[in-house]
Backbone bond lengths (Angstrom), bond angles and torsions (degrees), N, CA, C in turn:
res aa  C-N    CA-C-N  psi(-1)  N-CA   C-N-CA  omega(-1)  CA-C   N-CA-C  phi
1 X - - - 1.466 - - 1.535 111.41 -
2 X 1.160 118.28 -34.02 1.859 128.73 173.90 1.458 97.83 -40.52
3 X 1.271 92.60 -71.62 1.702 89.62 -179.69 1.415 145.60 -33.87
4 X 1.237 99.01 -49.73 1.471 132.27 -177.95 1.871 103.07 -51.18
5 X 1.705 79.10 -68.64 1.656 89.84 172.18 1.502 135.01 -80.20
6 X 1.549 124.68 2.12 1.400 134.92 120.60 1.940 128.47 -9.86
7 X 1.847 65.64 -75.26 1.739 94.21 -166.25 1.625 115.49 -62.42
8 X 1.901 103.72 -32.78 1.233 104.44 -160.91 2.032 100.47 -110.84
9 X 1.605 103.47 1.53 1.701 101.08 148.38 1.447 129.83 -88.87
10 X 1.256 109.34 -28.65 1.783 136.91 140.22 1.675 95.01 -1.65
11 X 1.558 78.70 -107.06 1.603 107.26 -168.23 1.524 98.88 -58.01
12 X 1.240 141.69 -19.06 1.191 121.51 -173.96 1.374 94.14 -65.84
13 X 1.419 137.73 -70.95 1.506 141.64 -165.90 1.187 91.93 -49.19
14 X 1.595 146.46 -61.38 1.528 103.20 -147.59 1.703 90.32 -83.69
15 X 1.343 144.59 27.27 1.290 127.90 179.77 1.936 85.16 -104.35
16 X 1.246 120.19 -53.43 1.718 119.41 -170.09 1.548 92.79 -40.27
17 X 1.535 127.78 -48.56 1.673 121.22 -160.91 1.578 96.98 -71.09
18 X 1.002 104.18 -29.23 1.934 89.36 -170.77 1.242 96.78 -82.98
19 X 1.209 140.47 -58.40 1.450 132.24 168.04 1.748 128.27 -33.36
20 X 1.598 100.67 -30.54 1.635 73.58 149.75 1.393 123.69 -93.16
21 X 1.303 127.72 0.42 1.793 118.63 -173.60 1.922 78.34 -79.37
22 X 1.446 133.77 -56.22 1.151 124.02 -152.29 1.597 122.71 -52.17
23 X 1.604 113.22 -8.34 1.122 132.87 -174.81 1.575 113.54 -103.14
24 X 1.697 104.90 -22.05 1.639 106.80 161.60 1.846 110.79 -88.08
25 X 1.106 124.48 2.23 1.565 150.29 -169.42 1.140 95.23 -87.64
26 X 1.690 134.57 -29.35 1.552 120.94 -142.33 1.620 101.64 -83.51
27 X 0.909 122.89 -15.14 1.748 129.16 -148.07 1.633 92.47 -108.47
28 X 1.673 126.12 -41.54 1.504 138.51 -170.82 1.750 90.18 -47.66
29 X 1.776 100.94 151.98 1.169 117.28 162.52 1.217 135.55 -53.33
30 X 1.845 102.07 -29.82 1.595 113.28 -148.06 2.350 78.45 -110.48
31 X 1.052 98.43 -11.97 1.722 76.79 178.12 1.120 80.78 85.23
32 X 2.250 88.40 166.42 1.512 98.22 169.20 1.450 104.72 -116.44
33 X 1.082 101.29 54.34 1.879 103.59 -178.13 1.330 120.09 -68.23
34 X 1.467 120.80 -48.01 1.694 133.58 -171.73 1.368 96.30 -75.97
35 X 1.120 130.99 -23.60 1.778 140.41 -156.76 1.639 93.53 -101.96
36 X 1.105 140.21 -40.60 1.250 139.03 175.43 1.772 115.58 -63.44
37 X 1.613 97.49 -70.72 1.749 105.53 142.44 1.125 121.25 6.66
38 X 1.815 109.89 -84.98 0.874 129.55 -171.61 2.079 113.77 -58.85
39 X 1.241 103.09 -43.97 1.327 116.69 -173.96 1.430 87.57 -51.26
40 X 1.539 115.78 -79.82 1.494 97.09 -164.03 1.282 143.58 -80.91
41 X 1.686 123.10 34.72 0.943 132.39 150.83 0.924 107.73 -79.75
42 X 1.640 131.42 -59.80 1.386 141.83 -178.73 2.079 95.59 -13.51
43 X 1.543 83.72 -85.58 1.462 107.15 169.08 1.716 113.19 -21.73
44 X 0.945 102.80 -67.63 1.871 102.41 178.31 1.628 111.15 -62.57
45 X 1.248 105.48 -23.16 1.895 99.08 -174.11 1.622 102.01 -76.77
46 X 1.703 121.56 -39.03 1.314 116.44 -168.62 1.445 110.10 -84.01
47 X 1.563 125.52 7.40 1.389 126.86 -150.95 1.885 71.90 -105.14
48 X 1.422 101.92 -62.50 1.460 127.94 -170.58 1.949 94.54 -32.73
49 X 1.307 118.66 -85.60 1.184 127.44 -171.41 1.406 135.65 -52.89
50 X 2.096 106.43 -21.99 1.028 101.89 152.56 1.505 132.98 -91.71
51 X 1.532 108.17 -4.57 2.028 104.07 167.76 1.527 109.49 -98.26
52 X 1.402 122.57 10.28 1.280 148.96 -176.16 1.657 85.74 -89.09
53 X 1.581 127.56 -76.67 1.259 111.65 -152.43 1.746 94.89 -92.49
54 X 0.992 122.41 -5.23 1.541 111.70 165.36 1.386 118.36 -62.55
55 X 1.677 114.35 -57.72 1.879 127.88 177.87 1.488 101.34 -124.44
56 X 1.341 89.36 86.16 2.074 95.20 172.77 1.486 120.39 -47.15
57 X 1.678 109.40 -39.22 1.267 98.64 -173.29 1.643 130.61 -96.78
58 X 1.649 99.47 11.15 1.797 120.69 -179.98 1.361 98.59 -23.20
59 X 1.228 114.47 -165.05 1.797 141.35 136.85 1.533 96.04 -143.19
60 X 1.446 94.07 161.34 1.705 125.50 -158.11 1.259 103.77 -130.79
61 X 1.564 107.03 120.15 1.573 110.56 157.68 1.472 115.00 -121.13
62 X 1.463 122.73 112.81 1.140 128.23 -146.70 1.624 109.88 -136.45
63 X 1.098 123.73 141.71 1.493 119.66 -163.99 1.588 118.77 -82.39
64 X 1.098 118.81 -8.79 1.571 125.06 141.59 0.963 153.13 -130.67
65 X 1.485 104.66 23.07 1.599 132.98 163.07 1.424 117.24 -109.19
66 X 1.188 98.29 -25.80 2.126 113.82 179.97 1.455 92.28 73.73
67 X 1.672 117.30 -137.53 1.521 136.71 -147.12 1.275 89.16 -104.86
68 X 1.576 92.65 108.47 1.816 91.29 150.16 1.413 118.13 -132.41
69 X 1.452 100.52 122.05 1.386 102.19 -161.40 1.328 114.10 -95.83
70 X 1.829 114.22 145.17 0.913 130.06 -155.14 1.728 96.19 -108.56
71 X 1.544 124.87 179.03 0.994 134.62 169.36 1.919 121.13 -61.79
72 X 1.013 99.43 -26.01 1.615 125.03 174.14 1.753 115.61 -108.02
73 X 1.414 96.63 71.25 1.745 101.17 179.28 1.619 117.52 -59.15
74 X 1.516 100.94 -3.92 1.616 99.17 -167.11 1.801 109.67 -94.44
75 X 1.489 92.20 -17.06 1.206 94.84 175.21 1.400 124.59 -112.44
76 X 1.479 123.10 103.40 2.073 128.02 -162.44 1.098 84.17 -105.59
77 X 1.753 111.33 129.31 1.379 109.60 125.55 1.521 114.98 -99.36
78 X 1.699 99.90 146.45 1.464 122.55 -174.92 1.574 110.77 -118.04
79 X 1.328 107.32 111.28 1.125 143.36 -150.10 1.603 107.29 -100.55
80 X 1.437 140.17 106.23 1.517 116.24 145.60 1.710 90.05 -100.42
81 X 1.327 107.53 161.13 1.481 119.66 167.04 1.297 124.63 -109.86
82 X 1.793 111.00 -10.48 1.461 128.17 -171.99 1.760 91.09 -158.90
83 X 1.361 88.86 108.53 1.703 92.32 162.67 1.404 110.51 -130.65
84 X 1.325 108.99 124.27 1.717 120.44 -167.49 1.632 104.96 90.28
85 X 1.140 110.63 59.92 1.701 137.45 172.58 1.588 97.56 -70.86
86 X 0.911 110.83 -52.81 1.885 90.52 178.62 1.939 112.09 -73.70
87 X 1.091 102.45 -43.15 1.547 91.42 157.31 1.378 116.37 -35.92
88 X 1.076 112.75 -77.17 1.703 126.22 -162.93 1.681 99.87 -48.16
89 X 1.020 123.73 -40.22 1.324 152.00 -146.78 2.273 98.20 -80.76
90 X 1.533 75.56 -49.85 1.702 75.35 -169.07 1.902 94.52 -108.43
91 X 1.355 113.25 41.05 1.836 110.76 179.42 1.238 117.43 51.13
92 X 1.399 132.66 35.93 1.454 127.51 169.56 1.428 100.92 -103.12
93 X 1.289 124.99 136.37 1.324 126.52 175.35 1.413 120.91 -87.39
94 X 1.385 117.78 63.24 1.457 114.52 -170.06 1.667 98.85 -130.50
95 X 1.021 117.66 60.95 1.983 121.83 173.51 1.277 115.77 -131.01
96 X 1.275 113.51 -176.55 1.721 121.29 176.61 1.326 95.92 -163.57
97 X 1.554 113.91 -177.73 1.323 160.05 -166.39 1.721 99.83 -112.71
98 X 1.531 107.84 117.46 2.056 88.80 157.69 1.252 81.82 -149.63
99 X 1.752 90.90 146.75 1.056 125.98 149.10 1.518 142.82 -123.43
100 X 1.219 145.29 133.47 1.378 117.44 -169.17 1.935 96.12 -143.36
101 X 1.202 105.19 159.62 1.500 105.53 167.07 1.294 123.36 -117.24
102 X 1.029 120.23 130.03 1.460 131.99 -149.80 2.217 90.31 -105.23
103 X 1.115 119.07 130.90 1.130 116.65 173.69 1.820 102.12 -130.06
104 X 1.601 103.98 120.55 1.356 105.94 -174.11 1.478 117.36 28.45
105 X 1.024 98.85 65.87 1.684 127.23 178.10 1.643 124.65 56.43
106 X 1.427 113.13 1.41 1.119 128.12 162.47 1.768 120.06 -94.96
107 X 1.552 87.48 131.55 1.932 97.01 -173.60 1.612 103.08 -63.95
108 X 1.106 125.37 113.18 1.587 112.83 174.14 1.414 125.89 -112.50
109 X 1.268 111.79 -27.25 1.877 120.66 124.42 1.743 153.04 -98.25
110 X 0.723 120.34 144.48 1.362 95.24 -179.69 2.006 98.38 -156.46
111 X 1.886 93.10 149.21 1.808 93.24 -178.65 1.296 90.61 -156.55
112 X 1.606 105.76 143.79 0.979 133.41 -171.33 1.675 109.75 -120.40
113 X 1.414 139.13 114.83 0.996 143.47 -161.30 1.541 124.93 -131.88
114 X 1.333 119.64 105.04 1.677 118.33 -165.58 1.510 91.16 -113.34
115 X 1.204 113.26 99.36 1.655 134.00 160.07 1.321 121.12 -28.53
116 X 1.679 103.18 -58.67 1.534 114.74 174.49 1.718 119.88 -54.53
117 X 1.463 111.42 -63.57 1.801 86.07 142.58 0.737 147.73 -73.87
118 X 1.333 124.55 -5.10 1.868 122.13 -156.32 1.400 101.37 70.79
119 X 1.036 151.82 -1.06 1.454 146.61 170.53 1.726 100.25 -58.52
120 X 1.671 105.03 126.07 1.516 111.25 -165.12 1.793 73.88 -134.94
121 X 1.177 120.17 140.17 1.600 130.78 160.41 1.812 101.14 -143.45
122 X 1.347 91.00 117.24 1.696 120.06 -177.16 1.808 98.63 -95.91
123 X 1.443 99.69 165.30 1.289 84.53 177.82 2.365 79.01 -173.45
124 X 1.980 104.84 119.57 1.437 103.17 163.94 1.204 121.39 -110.68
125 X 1.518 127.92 145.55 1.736 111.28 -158.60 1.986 74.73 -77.76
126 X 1.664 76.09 143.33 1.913 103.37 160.86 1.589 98.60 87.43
127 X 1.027 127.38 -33.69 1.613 134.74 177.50 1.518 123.45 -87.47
128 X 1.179 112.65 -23.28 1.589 113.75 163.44 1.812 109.29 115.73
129 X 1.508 104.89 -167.93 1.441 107.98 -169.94 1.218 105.68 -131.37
130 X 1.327 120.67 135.77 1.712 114.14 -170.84 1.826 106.96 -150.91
131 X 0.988 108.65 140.48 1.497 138.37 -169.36 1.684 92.85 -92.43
132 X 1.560 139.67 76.43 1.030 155.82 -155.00 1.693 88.96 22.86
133 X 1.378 159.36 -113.42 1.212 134.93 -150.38 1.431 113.26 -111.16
134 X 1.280 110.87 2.65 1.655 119.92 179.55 1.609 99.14 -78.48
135 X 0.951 101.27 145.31 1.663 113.02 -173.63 1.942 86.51 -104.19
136 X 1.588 87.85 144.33 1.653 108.87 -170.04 1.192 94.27 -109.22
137 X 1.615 105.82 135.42 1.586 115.37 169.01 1.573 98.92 -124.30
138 X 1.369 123.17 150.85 1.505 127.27 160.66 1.651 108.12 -58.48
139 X 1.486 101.03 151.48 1.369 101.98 165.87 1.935 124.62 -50.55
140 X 1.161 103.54 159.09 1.499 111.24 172.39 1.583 122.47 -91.53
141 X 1.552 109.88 -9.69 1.294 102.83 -161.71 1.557 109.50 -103.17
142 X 1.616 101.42 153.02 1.408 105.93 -151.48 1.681 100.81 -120.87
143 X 1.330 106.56 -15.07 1.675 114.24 -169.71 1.495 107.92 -68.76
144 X 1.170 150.20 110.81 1.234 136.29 173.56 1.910 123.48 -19.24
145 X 1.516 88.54 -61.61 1.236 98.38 -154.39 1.927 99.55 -69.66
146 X 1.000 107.60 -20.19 1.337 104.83 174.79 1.700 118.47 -88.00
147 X 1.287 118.75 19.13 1.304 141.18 -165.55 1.676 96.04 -94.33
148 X 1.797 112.28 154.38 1.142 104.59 153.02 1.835 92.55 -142.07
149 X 1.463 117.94 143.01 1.267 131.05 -148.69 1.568 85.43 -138.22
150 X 1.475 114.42 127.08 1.448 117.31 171.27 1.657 99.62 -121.87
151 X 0.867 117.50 149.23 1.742 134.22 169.79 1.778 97.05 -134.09
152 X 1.612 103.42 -171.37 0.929 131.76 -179.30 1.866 111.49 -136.87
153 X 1.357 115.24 142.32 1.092 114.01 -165.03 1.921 109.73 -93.02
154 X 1.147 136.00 120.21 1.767 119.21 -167.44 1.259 99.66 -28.30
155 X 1.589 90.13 162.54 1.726 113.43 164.63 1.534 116.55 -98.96
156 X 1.814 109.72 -7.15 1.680 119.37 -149.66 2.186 83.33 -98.34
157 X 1.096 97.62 -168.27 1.296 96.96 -170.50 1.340 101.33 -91.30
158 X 1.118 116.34 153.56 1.842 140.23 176.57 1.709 95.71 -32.16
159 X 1.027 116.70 -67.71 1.621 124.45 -173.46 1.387 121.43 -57.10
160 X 1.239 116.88 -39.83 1.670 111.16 155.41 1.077 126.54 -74.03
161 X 1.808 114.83 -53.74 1.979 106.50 -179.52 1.335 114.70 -108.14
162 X 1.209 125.32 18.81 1.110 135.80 179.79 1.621 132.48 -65.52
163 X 1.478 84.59 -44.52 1.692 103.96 -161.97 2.116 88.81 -73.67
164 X 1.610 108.73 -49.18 1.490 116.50 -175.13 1.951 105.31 -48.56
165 X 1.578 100.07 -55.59 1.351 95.08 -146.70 2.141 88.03 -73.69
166 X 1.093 133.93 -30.27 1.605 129.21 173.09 1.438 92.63 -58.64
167 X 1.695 154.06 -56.84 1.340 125.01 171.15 1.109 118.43 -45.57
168 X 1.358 129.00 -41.58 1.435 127.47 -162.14 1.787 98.54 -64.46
169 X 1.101 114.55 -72.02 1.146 154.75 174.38 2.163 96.29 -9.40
170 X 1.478 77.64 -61.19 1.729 100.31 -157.67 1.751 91.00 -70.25
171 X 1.553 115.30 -42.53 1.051 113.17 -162.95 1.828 104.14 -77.94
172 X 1.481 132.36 6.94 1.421 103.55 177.80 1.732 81.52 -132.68
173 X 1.176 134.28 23.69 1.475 125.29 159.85 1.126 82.36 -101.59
174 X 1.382 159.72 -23.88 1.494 135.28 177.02 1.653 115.61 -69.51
175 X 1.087 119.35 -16.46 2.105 142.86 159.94 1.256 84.73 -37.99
176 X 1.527 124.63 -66.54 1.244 125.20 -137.80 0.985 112.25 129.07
177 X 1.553 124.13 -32.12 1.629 129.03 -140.32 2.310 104.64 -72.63
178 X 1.043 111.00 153.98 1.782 119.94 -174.99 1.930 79.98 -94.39
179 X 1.459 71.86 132.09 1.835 92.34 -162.11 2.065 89.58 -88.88
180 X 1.150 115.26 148.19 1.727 103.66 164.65 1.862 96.28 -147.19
181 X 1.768 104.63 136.56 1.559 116.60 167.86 0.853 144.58 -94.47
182 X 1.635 128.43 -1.93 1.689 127.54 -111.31 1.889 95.65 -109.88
183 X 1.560 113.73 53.03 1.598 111.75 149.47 1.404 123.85 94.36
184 X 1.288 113.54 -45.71 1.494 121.96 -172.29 1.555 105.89 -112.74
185 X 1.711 110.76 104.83 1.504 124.28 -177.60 1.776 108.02 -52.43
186 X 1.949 108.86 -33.22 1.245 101.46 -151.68 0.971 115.33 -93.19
187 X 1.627 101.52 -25.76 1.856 103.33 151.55 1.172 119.94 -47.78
188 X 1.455 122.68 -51.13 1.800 133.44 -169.74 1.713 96.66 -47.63
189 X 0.875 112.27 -65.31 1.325 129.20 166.87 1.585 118.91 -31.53
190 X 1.235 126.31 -83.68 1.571 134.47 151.24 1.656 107.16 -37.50
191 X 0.859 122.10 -5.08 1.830 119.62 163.16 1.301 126.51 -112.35
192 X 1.152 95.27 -18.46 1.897 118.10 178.03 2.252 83.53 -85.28
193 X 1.230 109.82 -61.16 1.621 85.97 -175.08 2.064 120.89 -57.65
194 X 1.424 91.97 -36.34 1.391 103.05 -174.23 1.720 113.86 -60.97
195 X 1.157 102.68 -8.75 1.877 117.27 -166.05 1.106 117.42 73.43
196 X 1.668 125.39 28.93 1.290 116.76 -175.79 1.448 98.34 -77.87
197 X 1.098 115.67 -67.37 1.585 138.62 166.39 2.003 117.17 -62.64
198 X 1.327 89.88 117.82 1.489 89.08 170.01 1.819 119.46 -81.08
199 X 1.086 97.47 -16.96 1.997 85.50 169.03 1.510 87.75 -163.36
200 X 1.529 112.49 172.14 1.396 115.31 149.20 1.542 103.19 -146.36
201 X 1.625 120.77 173.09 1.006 123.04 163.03 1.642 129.56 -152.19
202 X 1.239 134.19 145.62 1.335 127.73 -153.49 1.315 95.62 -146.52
203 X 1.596 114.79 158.63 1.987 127.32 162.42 1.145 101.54 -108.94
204 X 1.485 112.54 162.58 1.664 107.95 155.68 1.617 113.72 49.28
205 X 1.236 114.43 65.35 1.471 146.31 147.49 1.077 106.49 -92.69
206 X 1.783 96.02 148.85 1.813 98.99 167.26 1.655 73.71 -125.46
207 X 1.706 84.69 173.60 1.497 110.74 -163.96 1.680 142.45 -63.02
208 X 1.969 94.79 -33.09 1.309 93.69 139.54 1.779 132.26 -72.10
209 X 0.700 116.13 17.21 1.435 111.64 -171.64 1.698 98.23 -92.44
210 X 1.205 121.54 -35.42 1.785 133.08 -148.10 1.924 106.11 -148.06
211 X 1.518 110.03 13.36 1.818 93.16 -176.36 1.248 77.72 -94.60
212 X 2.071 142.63 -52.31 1.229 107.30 -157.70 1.646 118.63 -77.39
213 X 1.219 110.62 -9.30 1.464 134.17 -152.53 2.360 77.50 -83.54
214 X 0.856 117.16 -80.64 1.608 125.35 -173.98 1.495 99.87 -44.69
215 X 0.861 138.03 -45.61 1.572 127.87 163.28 1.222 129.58 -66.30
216 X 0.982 114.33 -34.00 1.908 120.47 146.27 1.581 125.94 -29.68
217 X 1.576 84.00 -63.94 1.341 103.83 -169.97 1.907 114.31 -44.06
218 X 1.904 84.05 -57.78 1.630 103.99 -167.51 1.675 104.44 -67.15
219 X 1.464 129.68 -44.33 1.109 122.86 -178.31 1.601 111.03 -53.45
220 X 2.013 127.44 -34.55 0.954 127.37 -156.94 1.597 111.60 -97.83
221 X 1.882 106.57 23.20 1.138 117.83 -173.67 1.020 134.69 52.65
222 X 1.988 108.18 57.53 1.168 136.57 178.23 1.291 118.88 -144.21
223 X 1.235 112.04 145.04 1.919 112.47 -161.60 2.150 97.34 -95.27
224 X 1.190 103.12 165.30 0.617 144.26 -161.56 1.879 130.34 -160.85
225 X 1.801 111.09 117.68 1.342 138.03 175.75 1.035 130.16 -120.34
226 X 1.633 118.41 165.92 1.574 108.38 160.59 1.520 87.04 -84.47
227 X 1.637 105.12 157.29 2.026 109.42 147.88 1.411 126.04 -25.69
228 X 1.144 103.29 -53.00 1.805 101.89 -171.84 0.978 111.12 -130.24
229 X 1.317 156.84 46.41 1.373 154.51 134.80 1.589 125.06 -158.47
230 X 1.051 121.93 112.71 1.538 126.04 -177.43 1.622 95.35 -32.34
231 X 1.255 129.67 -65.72 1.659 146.75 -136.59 1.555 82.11 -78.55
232 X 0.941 124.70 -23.88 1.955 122.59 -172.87 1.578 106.31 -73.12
233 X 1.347 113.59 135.41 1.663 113.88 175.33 1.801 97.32 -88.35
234 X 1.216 102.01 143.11 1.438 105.95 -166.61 1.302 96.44 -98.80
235 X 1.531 120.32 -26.28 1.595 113.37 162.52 1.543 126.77 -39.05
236 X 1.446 102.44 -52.39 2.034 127.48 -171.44 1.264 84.23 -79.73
237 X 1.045 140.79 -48.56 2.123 129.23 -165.87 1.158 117.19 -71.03
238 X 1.596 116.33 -18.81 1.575 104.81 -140.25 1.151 142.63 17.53
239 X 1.894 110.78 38.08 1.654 104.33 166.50 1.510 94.87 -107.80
240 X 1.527 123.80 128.34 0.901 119.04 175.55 1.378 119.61 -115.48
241 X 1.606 128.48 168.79 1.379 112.90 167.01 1.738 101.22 -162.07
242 X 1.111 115.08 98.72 1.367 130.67 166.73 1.785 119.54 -89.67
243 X 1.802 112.11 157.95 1.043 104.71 -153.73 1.716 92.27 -173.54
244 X 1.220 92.50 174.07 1.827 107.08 -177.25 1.411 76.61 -87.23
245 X 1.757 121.26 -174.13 1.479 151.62 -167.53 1.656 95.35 -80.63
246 X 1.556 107.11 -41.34 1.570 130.28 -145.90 1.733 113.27 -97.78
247 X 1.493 106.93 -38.66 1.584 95.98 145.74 1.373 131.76 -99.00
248 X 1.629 131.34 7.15 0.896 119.65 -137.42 1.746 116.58 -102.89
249 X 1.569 100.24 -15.56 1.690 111.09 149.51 1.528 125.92 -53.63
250 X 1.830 106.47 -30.81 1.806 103.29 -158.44 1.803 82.49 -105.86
251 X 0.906 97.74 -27.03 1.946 83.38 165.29 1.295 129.76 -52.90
252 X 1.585 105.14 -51.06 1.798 127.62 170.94 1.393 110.76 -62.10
253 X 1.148 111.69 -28.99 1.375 115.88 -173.07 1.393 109.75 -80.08
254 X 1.049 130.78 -65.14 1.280 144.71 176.87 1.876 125.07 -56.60
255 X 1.448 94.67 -27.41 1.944 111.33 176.47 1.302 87.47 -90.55
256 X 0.994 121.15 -47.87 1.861 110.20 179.73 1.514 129.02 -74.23
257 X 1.287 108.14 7.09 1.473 107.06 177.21 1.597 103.54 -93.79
């Protein structure tokens, strides 16, 4: 875990310095699109080189390098270096860093890292979930209306995932539940363990986005699915749907109808 969180306070600083030029960027003609880009490779090369010279022989699945396989296929780290790229992109400070390590297809670490606070949430399977040494529990509350439920809205066009995710959508603001959007799954995730968030749910994830974020969850005594089938790994689907103990049947129930 040293490592992890090395690599991913590392890259947090040189990502905080580009984030402020990206906020003197906002007004420029040319945007700060190529400059953001650029940020989070930066970000992925120093994440890359420091679990690179920690476990030489890993493999890497990384969100803009993809699979690079190491001498030890059993052991992936899964890497985003920028999660909530249009945030970052348009100066809102709402992103993180994740990383998690996947051992023969099980997450067995995972950290989630928001620079802009310093908010670091670690999480070891069997050892628990912790907010740098505060141990993370899911929320307690079970009443809908006192719920707050974050998703993410598709990335595919209105006409293919559109019509699903407005049922989904419609069907758990009818709970009652205070709906929240704001970009970054792995935070949603790291807030769903912390109890900020009583559930969230998303389609069409890839794997860094939700392996360290789903191990969080479960260590911080919160369940976790794919969307539509128990037997489905919600890691390989990216439909996910996490939750306290207390909504997390009438959530499944209701996204799955």
């Amino acid at each position: 875990m040293n490592v992890m969180i090395r690599a991913a306070e590392k890259a947090g600083r040189s990502l905080v310095r580009d984030f402020g030029e990206v906020e003197n960027l906002q007004v420029s003609v040319k945007g700060p699109g190529d400059f953001v880009s650029a940020a989070d490779k930066r970000s992925e090369k120093i994440i890359f080189e420091e679990l690179k010279k920690a476990k030489p022989g890993y493999s890497f699945l990384m969100e803009e390098s993809g699979r690079i396989e190491g001498e030890d296929k059993d052991h992936v780290w899964v890497v985003d270096p920028l999660d909530g790229t249009t945030n970052f992109l348009h100066g809102l400070p709402h992103w993180c860093i994740s990383i998690a390590l996947v051992d023969k297809g099980e997450v067995t670490l995972g950290l989630i890292y928001d620079p802009i606070k310093d908010d670091l949430f670690t999480a070891e399977r069997g050892k628990g979930a912790f907010h740098r040494r505060r141990r993370l529990r899911v929320s307690g509350r079970r009443n809908f209306p006192m719920t707050a439920i974050a998703t993410g809205a598709p990335m595919r066009t209105i006409q293919e995932a559109g019509p699903q995710f407005i049922k989904e959508y419609n069907a758990i603001q009818e709970l009652g539940a205070g709906m929240r959007r704001f970009g970054a799954a792995a935070l949603d995730l790291a807030y769903v363990a912390s109890g900020k968030y009583d559930g969230f749910w998303e389609r069409n994830l890839k794997p860094w986005d939700v392996a360290a974020g789903i191990l969080l969850v479960k260590e911080a005594g919160g369940f976790v699915c794919d969307l539509d089938k128990d037997s489905n790994d919600a890691l390989k689907t990216g439909n996910i749907l996490a939750a306290n103990e207390y909504i997390y049947n009438d959530m499944k129930k209701v996204l799955r109808k």
